[in-house]
MOPAC internal coordinates of N, CA, C and O (Angstrom, degrees):
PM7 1SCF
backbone

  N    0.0000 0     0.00 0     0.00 0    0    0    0
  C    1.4406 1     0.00 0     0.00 0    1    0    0
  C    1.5308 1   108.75 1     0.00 0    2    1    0
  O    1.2310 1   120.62 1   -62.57 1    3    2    1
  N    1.0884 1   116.42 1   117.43 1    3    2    1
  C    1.4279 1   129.25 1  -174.20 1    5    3    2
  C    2.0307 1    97.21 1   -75.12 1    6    5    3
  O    1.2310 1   122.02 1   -42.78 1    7    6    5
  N    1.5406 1   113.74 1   137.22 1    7    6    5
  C    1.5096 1   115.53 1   170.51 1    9    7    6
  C    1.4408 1   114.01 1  -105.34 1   10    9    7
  O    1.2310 1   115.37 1   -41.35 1   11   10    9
  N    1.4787 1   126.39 1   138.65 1   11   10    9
  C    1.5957 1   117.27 1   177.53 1   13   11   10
  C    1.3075 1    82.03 1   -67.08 1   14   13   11
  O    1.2310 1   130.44 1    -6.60 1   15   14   13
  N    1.5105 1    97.47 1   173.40 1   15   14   13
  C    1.5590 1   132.96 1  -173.06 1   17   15   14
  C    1.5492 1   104.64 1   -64.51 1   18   17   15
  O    1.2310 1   121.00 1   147.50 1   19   18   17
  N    1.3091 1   115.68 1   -32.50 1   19   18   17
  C    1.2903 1   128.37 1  -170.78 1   21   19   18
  C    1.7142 1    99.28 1   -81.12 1   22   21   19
  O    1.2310 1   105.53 1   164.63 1   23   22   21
  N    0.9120 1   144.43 1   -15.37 1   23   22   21
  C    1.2701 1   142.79 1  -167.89 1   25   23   22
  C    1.5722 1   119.02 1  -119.37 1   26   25   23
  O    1.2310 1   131.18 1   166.10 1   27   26   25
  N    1.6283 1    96.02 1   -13.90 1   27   26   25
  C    1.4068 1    90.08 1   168.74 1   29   27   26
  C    1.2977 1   118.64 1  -101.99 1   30   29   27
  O    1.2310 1   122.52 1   163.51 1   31   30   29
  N    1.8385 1   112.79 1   -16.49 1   31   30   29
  C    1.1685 1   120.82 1   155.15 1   33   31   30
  C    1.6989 1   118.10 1   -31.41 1   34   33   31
  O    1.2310 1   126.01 1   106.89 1   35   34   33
  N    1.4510 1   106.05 1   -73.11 1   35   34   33
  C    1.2477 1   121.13 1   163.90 1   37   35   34
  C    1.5125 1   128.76 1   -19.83 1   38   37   35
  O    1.2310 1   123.94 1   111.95 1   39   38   37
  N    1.4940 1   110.04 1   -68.05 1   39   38   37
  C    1.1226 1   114.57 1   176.95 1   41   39   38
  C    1.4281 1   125.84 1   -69.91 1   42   41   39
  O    1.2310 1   119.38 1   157.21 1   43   42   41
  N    0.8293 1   118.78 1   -22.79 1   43   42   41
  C    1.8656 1   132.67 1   171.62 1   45   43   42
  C    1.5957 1   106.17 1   -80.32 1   46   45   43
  O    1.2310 1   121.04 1   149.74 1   47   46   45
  N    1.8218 1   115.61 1   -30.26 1   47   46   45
  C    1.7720 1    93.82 1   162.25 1   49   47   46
  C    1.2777 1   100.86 1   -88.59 1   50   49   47
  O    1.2310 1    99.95 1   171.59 1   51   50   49
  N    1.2814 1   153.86 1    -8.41 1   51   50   49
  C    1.3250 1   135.97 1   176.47 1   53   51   50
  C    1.5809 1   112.49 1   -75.65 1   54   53   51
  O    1.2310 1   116.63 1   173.90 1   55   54   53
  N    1.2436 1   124.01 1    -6.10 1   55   54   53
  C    1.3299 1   155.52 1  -153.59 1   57   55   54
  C    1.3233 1    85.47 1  -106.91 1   58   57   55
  O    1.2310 1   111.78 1   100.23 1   59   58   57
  N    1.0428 1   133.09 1   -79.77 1   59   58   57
  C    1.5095 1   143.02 1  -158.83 1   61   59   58
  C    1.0644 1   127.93 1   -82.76 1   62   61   59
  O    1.2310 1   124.38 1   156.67 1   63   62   61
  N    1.7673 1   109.20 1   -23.33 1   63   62   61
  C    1.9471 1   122.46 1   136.38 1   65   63   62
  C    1.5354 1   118.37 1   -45.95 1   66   65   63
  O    1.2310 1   124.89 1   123.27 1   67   66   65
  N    1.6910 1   108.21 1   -56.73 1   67   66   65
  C    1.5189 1    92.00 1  -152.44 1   69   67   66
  C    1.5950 1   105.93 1   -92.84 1   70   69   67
  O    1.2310 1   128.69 1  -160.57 1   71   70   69
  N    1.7859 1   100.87 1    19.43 1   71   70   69
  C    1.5986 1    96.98 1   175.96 1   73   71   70
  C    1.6656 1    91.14 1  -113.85 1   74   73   71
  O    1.2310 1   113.89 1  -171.19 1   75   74   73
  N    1.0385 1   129.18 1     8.81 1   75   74   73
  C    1.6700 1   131.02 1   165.51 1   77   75   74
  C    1.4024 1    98.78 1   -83.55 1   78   77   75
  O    1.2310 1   117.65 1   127.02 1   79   78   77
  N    1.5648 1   122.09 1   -52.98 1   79   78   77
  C    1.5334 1   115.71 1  -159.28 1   81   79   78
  C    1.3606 1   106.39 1   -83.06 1   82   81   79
  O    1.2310 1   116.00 1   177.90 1   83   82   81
  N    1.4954 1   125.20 1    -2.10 1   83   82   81
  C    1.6291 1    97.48 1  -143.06 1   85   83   82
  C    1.7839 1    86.16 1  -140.29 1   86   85   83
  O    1.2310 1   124.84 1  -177.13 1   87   86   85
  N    1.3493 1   108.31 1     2.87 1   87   86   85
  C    1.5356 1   114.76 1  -173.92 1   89   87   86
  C    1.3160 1   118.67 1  -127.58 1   90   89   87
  O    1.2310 1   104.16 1   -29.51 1   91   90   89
  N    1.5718 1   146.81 1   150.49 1   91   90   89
  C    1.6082 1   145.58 1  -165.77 1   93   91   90
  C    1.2534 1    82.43 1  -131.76 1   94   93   91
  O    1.2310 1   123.59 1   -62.73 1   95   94   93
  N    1.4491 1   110.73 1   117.27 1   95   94   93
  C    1.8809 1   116.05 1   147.49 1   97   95   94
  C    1.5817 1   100.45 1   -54.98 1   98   97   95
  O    1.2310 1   124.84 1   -38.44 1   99   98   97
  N    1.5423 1   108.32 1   141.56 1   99   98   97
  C    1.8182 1   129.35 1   162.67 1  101   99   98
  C    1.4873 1    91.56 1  -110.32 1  102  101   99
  O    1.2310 1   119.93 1    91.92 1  103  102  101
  N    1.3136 1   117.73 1   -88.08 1  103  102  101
  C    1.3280 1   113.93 1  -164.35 1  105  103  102
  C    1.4234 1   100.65 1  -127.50 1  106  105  103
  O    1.2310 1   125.84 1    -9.65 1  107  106  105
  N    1.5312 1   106.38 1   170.35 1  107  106  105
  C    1.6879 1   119.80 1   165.58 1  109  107  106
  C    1.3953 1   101.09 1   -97.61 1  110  109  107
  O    1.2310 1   120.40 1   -14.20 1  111  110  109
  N    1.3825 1   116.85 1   165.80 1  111  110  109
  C    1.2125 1   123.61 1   157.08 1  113  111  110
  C    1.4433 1   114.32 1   -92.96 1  114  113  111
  O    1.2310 1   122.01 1    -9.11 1  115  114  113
  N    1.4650 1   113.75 1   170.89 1  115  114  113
  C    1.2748 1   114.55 1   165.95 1  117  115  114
  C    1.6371 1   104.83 1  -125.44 1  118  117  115
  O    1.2310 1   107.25 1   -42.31 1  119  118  117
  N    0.7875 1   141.36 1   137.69 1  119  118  117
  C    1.4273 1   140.24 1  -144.75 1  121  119  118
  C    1.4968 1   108.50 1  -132.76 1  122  121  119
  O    1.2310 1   124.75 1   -61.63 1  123  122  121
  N    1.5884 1   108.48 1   118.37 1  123  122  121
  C    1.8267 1   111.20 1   169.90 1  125  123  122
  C    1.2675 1   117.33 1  -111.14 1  126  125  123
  O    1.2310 1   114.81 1   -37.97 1  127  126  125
  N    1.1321 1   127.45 1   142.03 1  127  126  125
  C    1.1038 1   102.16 1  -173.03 1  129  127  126
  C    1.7788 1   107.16 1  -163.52 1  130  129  127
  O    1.2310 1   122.04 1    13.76 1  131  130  129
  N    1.1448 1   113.70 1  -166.24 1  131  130  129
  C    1.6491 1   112.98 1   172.09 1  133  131  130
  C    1.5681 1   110.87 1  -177.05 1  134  133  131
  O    1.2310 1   122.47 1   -13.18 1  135  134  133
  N    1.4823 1   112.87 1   166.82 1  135  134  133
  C    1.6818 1   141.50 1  -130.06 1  137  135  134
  C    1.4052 1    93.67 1  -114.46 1  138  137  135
  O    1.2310 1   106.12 1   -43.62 1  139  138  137
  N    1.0367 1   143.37 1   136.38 1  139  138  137
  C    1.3952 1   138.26 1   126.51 1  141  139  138
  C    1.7789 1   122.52 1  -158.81 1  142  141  139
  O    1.2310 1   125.87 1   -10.99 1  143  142  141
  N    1.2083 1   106.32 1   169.01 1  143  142  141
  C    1.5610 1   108.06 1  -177.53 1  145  143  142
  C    1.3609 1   112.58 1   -90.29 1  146  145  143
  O    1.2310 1   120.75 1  -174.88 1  147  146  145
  N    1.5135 1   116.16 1     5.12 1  147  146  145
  C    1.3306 1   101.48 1  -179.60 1  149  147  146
  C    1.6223 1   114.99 1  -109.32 1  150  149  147
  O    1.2310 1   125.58 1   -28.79 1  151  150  149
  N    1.4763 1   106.89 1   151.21 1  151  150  149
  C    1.4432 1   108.43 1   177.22 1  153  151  150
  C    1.4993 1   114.99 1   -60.88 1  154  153  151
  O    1.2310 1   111.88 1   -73.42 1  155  154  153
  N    1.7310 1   132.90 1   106.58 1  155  154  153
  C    1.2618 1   103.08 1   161.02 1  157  155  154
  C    1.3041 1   118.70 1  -108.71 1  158  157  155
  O    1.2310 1   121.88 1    24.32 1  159  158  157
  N    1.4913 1   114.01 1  -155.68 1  159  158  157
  C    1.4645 1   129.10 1  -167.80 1  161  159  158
  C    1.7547 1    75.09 1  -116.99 1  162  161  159
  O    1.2310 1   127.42 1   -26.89 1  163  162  161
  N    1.4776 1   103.33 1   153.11 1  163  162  161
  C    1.5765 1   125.54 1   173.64 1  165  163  162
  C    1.6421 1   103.71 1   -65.93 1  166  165  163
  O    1.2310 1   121.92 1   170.93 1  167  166  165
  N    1.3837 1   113.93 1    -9.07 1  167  166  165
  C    1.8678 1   123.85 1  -172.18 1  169  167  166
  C    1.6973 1    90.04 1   -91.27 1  170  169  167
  O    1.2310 1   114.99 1   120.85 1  171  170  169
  N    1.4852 1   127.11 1   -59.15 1  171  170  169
  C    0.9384 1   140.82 1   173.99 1  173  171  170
  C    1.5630 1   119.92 1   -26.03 1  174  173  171
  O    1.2310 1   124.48 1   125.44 1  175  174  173
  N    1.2945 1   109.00 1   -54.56 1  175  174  173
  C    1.3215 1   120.67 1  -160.23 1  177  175  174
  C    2.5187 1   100.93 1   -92.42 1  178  177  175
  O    1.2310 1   136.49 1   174.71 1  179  178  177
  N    0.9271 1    85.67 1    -5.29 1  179  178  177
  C    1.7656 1    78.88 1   171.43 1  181  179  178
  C    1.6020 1   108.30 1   -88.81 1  182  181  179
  O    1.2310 1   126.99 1  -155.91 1  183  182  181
  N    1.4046 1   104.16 1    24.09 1  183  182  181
  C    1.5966 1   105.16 1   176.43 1  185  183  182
  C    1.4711 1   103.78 1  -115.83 1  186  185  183
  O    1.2310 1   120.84 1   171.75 1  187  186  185
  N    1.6860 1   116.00 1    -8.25 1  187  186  185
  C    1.0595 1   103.25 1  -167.66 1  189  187  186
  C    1.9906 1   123.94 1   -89.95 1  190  189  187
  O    1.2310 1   112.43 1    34.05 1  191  190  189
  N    1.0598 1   131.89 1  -145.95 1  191  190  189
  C    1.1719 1   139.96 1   137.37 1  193  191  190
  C    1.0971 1   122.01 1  -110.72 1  194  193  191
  O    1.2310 1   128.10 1   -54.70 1  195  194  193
  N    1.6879 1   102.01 1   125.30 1  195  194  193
  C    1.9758 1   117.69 1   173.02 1  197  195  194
  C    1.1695 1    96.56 1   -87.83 1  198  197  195
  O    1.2310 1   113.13 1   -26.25 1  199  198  197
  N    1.4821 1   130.59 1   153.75 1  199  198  197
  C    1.4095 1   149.91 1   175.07 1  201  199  198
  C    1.4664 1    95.50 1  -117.28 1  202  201  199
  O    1.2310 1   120.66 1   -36.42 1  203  202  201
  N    1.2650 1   116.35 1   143.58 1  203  202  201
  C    1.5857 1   119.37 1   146.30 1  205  203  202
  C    1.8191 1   116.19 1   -35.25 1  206  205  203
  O    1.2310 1   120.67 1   -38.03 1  207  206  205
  N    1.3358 1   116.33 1   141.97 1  207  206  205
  C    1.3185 1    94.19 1  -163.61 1  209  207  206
  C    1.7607 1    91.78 1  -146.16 1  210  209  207
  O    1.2310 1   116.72 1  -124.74 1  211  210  209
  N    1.3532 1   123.85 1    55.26 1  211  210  209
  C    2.0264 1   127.98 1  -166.40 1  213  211  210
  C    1.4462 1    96.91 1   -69.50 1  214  213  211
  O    1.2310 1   132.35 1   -34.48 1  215  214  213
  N    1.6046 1    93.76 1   145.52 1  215  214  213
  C    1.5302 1    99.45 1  -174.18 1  217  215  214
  C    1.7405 1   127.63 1   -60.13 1  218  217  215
  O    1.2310 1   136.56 1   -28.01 1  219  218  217
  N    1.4557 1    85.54 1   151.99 1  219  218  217
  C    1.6505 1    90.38 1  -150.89 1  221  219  218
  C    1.5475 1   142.51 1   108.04 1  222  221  219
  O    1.2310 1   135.59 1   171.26 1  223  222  221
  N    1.5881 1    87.44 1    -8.74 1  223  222  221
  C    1.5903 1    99.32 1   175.62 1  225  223  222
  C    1.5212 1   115.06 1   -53.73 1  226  225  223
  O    1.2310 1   110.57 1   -46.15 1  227  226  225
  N    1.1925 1   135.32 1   133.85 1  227  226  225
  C    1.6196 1   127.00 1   159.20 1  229  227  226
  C    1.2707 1   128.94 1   -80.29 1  230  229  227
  O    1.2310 1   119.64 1   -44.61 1  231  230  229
  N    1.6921 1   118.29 1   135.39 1  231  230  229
  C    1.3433 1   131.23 1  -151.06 1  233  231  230
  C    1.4040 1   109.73 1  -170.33 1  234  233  231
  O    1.2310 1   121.42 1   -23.17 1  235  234  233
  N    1.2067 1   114.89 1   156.83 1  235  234  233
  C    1.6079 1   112.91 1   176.49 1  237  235  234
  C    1.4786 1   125.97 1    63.95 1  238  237  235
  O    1.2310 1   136.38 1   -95.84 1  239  238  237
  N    1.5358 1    85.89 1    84.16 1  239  238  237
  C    1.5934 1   106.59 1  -175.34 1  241  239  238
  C    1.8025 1    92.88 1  -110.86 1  242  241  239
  O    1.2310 1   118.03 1    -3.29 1  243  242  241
  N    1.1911 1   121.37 1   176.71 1  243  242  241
  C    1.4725 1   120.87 1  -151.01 1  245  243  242
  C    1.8377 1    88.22 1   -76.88 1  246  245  243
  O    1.2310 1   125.31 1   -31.49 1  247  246  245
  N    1.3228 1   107.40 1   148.51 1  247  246  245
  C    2.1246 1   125.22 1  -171.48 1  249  247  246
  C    1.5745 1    89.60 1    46.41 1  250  249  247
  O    1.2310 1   114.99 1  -111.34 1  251  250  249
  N    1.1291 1   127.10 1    68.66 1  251  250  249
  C    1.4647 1   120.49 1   158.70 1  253  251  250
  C    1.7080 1   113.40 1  -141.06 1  254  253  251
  O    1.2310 1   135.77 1   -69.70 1  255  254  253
  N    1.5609 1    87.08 1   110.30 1  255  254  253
  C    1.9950 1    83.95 1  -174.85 1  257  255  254
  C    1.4795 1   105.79 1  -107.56 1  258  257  255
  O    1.2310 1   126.37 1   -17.93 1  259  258  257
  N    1.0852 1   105.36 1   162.07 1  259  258  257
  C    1.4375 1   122.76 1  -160.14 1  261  259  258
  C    1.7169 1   103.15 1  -125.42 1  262  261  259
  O    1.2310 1   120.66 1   -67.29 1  263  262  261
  N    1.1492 1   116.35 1   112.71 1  263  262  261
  C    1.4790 1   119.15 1   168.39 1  265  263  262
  C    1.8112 1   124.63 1  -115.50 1  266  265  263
  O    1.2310 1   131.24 1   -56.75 1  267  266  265
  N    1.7484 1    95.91 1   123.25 1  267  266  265
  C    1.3588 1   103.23 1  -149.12 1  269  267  266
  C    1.9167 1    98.46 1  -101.27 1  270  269  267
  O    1.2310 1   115.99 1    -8.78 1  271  270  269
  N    1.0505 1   125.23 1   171.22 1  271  270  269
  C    1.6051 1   129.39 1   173.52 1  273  271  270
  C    1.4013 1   111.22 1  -149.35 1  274  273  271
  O    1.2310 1   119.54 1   -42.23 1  275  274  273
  N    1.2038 1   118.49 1   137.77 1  275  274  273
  C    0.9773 1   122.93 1  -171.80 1  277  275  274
  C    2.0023 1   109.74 1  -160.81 1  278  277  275
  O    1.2310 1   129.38 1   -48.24 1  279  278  277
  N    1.7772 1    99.54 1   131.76 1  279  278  277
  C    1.5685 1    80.49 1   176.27 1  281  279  278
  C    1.5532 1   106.16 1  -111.85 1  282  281  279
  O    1.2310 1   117.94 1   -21.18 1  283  282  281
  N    1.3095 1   121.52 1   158.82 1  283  282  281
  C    1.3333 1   139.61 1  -177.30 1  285  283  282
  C    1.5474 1   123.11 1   -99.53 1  286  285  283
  O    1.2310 1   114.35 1   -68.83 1  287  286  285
  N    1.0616 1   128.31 1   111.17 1  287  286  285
  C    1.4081 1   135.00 1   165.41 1  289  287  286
  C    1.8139 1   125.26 1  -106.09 1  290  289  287
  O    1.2310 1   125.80 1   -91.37 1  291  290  289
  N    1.1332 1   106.45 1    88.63 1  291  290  289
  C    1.1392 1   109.38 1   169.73 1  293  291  290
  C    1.3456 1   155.27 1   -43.22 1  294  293  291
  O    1.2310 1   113.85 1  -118.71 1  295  294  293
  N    1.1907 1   129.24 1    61.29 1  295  294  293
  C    1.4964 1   129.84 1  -146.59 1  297  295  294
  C    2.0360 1   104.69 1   -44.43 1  298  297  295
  O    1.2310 1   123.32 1   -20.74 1  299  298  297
  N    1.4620 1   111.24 1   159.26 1  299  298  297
  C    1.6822 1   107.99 1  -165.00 1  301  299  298
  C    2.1269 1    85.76 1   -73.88 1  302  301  299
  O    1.2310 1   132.69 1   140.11 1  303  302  301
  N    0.6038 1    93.08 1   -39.89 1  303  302  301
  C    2.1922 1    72.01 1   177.89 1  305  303  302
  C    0.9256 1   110.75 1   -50.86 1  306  305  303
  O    1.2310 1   117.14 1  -176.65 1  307  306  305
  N    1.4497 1   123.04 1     3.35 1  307  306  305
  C    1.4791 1   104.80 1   165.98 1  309  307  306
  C    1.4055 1   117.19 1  -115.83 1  310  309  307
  O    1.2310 1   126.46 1  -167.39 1  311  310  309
  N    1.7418 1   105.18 1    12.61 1  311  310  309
  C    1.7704 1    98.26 1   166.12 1  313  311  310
  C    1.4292 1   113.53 1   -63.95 1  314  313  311
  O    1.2310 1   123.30 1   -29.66 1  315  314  313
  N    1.5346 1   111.29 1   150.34 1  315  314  313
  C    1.5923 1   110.91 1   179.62 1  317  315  314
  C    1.0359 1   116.56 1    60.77 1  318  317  315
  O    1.2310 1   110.77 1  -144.85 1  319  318  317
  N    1.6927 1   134.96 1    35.15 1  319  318  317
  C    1.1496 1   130.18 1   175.16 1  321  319  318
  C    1.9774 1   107.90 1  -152.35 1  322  321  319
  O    1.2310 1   131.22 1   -48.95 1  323  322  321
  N    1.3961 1    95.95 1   131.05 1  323  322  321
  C    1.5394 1   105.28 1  -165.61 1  325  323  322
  C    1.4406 1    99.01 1   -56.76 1  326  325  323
  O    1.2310 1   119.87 1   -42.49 1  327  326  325
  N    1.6508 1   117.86 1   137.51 1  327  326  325
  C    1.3468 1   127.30 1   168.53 1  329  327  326
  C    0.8882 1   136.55 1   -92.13 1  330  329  327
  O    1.2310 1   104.17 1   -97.35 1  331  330  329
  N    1.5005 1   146.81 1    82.65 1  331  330  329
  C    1.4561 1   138.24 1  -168.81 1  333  331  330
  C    1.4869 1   115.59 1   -79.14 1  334  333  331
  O    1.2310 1   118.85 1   -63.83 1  335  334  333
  N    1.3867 1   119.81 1   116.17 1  335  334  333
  C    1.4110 1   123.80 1   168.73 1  337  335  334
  C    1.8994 1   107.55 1   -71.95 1  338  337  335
  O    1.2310 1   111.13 1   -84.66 1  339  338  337
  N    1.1919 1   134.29 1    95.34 1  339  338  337
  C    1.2454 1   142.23 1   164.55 1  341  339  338
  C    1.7041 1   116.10 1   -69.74 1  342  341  339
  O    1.2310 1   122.77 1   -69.03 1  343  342  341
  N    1.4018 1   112.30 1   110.97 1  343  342  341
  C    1.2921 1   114.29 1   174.61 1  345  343  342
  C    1.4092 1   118.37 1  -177.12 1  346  345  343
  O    1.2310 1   119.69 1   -23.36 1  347  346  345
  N    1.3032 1   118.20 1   156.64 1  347  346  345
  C    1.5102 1   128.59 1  -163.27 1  349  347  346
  C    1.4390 1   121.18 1  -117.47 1  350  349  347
  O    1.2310 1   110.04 1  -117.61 1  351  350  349
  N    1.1686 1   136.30 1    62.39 1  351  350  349
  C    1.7249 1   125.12 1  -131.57 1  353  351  350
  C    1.6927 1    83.75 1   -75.76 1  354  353  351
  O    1.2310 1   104.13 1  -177.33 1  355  354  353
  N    1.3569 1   146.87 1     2.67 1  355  354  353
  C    1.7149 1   128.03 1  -169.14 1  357  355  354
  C    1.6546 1    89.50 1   -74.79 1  358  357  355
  O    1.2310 1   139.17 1   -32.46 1  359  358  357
  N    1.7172 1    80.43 1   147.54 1  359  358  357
  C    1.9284 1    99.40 1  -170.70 1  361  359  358
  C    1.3417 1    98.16 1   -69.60 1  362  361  359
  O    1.2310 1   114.95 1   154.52 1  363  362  361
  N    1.2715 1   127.18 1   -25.48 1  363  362  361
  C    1.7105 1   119.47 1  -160.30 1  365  363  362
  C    2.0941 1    82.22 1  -124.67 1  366  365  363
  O    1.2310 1   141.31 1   -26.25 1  367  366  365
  N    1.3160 1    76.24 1   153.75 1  367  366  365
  C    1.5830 1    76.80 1   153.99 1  369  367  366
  C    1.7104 1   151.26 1  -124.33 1  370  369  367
  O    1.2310 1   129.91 1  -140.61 1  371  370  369
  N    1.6024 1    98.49 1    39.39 1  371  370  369
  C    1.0145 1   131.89 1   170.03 1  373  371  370
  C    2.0865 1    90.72 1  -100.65 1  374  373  371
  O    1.2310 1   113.26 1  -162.22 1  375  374  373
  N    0.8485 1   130.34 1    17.78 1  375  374  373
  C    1.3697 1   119.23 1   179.51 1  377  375  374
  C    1.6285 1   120.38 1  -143.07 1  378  377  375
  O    1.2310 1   125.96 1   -16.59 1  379  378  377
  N    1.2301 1   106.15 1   163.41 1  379  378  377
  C    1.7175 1    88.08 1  -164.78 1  381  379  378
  C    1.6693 1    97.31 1  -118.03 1  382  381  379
  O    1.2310 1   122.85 1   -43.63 1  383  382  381
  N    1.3344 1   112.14 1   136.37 1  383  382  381
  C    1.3730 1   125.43 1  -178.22 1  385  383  382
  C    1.5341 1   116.02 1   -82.15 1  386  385  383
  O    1.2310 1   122.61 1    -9.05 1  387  386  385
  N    1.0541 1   112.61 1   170.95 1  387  386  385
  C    1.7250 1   117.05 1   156.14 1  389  387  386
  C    1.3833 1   116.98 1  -153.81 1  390  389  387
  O    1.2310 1   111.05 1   -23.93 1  391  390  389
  N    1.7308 1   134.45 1   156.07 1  391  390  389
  C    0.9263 1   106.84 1  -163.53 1  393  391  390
  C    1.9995 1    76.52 1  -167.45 1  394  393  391
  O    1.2310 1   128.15 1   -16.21 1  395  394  393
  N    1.5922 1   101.92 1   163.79 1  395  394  393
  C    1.7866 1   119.15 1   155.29 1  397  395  394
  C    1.1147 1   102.01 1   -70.93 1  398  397  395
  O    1.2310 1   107.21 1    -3.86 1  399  398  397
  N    1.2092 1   141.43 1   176.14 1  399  398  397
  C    1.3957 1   145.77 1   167.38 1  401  399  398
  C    1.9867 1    78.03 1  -143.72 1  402  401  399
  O    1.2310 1   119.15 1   -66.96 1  403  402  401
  N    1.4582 1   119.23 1   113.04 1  403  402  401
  C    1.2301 1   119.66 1   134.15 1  405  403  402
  C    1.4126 1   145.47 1  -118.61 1  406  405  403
  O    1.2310 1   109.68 1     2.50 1  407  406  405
  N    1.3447 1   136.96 1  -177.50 1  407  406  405
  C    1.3166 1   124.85 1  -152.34 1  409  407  406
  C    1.7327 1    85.87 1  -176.34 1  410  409  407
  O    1.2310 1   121.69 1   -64.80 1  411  410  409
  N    1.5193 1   114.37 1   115.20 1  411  410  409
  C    1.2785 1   148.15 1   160.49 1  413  411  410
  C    1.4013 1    98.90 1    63.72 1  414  413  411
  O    1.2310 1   109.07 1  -147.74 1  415  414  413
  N    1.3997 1   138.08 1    32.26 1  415  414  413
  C    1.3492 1   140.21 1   130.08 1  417  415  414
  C    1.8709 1    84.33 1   141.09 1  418  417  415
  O    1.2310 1   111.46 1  -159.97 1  419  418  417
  N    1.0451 1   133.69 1    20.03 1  419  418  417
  C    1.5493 1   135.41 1  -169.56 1  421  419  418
  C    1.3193 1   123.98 1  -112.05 1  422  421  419
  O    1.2310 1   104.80 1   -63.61 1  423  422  421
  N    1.4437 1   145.71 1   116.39 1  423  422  421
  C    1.2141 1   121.45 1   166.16 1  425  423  422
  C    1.8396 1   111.85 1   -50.71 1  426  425  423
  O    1.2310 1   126.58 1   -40.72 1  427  426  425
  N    1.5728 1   104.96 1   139.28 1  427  426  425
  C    1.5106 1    95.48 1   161.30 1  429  427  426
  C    1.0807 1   114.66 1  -151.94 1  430  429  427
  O    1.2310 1   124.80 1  -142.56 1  431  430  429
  N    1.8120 1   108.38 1    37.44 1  431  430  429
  C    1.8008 1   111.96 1   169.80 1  433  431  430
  C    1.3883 1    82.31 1   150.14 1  434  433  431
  O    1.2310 1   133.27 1   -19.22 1  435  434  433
  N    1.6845 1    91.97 1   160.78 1  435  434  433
  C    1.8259 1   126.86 1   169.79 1  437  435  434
  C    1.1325 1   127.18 1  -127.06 1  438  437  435
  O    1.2310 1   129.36 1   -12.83 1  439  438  437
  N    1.2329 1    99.56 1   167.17 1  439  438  437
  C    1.9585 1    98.44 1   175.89 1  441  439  438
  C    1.2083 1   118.76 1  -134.79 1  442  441  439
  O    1.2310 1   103.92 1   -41.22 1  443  442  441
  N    1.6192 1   147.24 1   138.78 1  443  442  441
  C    0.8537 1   130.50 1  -147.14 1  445  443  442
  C    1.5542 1   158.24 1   124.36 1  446  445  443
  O    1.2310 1   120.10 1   180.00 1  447  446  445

């Protein structure tokens, strides 16, 4: 279903309300990462080079995946409290991404 301009406006601030009201930033990431056209395996890619990668980097031209790293430190306010990883991996943001989300060699969620 295609949205007028006016409606997707809409839906992207209702998007950006109910992740203001209903969510607590802990931390940002800082993100490394790197570009290529080839399919790998998550084994594949610990051979490669991550670059610093601050938001806004450009990436994702058509068969071009992007693999990002990042480590997490949890501040203690966040013992006993559900964690939402918030993020959009599409290169532009008029576009919608998808991605594995892993954590210590495991799938443990997607996006997308």
């Amino acid at each position: 279903m295609a949205l007028t301009k006016e409606w997707l406006h809409r839906i992207t601030h209702w998007n950006t309300a109910l992740w203001k009201i209903c969510y607590e930033p802990l931390v940002s990431l800082d993100l490394t990462g790197f570009v290529t056209r080839k399919h790998l395996s998550a084994e594949q890619t610990s051979n490669q080079k991550f670059h610093l990668m601050p938001v806004g980097t450009a990436w994702g031209v058509l068969w071009q995946y992007c693999w990002f790293n990042s480590e997490i430190t949890l501040p203690e306010t966040a013992l006993g409290r559900r964690i939402v990883l918030h993020m959009n991996p599409a290169a532009k943001s008029t576009e919608v991404g998808e991605s594995l989300v892993w954590a210590n060699g495991n799938i443990i969620g997607s996006y997308g």
